[in-house]
C-alpha positions in Angstrom: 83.7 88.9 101.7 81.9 90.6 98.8 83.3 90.4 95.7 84.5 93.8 95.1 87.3 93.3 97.7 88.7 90.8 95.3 88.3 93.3 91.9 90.3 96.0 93.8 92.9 93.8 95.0 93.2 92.9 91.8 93.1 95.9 90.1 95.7 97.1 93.3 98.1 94.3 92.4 98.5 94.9 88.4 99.5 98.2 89.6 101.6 97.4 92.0 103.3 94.7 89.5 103.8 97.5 86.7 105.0 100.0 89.6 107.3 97.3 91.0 108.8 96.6 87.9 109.6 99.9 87.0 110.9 100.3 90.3 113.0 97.4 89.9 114.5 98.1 86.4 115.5 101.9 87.7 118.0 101.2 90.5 121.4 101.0 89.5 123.2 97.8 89.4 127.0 96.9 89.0 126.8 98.4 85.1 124.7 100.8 85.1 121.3 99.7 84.1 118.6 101.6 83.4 119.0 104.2 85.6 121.8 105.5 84.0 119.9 105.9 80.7 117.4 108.4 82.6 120.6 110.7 84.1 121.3 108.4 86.9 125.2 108.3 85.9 125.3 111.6 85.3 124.0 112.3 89.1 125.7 110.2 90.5 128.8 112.2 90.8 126.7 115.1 92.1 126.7 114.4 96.5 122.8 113.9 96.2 122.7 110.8 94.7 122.7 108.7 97.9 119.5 110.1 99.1 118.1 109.3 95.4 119.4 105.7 96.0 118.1 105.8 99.4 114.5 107.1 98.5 114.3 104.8 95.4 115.1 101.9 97.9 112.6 102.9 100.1 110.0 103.1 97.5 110.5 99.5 96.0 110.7 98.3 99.4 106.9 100.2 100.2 105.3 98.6 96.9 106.8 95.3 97.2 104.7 95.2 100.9 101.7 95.7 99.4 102.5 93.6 96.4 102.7 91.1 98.7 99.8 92.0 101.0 97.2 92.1 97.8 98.6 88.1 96.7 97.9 87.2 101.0 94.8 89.3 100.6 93.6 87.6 97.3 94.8 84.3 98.8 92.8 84.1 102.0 89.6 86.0 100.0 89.8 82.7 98.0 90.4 80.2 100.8 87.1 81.5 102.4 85.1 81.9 99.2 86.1 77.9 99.0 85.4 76.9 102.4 81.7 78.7 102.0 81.0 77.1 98.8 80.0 80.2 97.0 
């Protein structure tokens, strides 16, 4: 595989890691967290706040795949850049 499929996955899994972790940090644990510092306790007295929840679930759920398919990606790129000898 050429060596530009390695740079994007790369460059794909910084950004997923920065996404993931903002991701992360916004959903609302047992005292709040952070999402209560950006209007999630105010909205969550409001009746739309479970599809909020639901949405932000489904998005750190969506980036953590491909988190995890760019370290498998990167992982077999390297196993057959090894087993070439290039």
């Amino acid at each position: 595989m050429p060596i530009w499929f390695a740079y994007t996955l790369i460059v794909l899994l910084v950004i997923t890691s920065v996404l993931l972790t903002m991701l992360i940090l916004l959903h609302r644990g047992k005292g709040g967290g952070l999402s209560s510092m950006f209007g999630g306790g105010v909205s969550s007295s409001l009746a739309g706040s479970s599809v909020a929840e639901k949405n932000l679930d489904r998005y750190t759920v969506l980036v953590s795949i491909i988190w995890f398919a760019c370290i498998v990606g990167l992982g077999l790129w390297l196993r057959l850049q090894l087993s070439s000898g290039a």
